[in-house]
C-alpha positions as CSV (number, residue, x, y, z in Angstrom):
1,X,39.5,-84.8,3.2
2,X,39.5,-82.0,5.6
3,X,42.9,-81.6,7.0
4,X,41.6,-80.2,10.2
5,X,40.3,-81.9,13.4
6,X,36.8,-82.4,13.8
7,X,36.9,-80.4,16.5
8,X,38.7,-77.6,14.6
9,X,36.6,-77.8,11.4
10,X,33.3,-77.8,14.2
11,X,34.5,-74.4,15.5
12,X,35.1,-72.8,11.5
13,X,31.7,-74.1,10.8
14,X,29.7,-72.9,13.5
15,X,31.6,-69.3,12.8
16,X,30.1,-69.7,9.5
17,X,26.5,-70.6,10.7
18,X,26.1,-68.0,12.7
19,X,26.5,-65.2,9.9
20,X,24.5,-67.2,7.4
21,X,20.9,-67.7,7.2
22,X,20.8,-71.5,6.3
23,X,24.1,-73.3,5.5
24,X,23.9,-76.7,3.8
25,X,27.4,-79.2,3.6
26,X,27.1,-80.5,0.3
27,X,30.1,-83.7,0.7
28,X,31.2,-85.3,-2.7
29,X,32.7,-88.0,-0.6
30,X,28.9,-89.0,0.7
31,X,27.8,-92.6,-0.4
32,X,31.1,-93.3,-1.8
33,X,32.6,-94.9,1.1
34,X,31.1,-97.3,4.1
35,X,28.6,-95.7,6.4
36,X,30.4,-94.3,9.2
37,X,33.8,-93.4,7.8
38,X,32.3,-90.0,7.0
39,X,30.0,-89.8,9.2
40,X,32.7,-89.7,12.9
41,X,34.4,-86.9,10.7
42,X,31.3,-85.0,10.8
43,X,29.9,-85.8,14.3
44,X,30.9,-82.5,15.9
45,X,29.5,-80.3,12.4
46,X,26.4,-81.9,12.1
47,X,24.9,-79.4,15.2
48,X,25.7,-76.4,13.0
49,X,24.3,-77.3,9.3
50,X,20.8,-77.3,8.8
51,X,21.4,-79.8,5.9
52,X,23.4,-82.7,4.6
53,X,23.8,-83.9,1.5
54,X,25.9,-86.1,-1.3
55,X,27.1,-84.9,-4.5
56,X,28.3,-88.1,-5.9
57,X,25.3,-88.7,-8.4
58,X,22.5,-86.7,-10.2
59,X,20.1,-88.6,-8.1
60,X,22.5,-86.8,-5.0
61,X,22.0,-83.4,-6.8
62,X,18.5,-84.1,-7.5
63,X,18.2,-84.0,-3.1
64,X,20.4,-80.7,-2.8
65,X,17.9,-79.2,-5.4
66,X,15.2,-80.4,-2.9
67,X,17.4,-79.0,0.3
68,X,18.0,-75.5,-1.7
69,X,14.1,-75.3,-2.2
70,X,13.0,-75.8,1.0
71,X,13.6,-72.1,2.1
């Protein structure tokens, strides 16, 4: 887990998002635990990523393939 605040780890991303192009969070921890545990973490990132997605599974890689394709 990130050790930051949400709030912290908000700011870090939306630095990054605003000298990238397109920036995707790829979460290995995604569909391993209840719905909701991850997902307050995130609340405050989820403005500055264009997409979301597990790595848990090859069916989870299969949808980055899909996110990375898309532009």
């Amino acid at each position: 887990f990130d050790t930051a605040s949400p709030v912290e780890l908000a700011a870090q991303v939306e630095m990054i998002q605003r000298k990238s192009k397109r920036l995707i969070w790829v979460n290995p921890l995604l569909g391993r635990y209840e719905e909701g545990f991850i997902d307050d973490k995130m609340a405050p990132v989820l403005p500055y990523i264009d997409g979301y997605t597990s790595a848990h599974t090859l069916e989870s890689l299969k949808q980055l393939e899909k996110e990375l394709i898309m532009n």
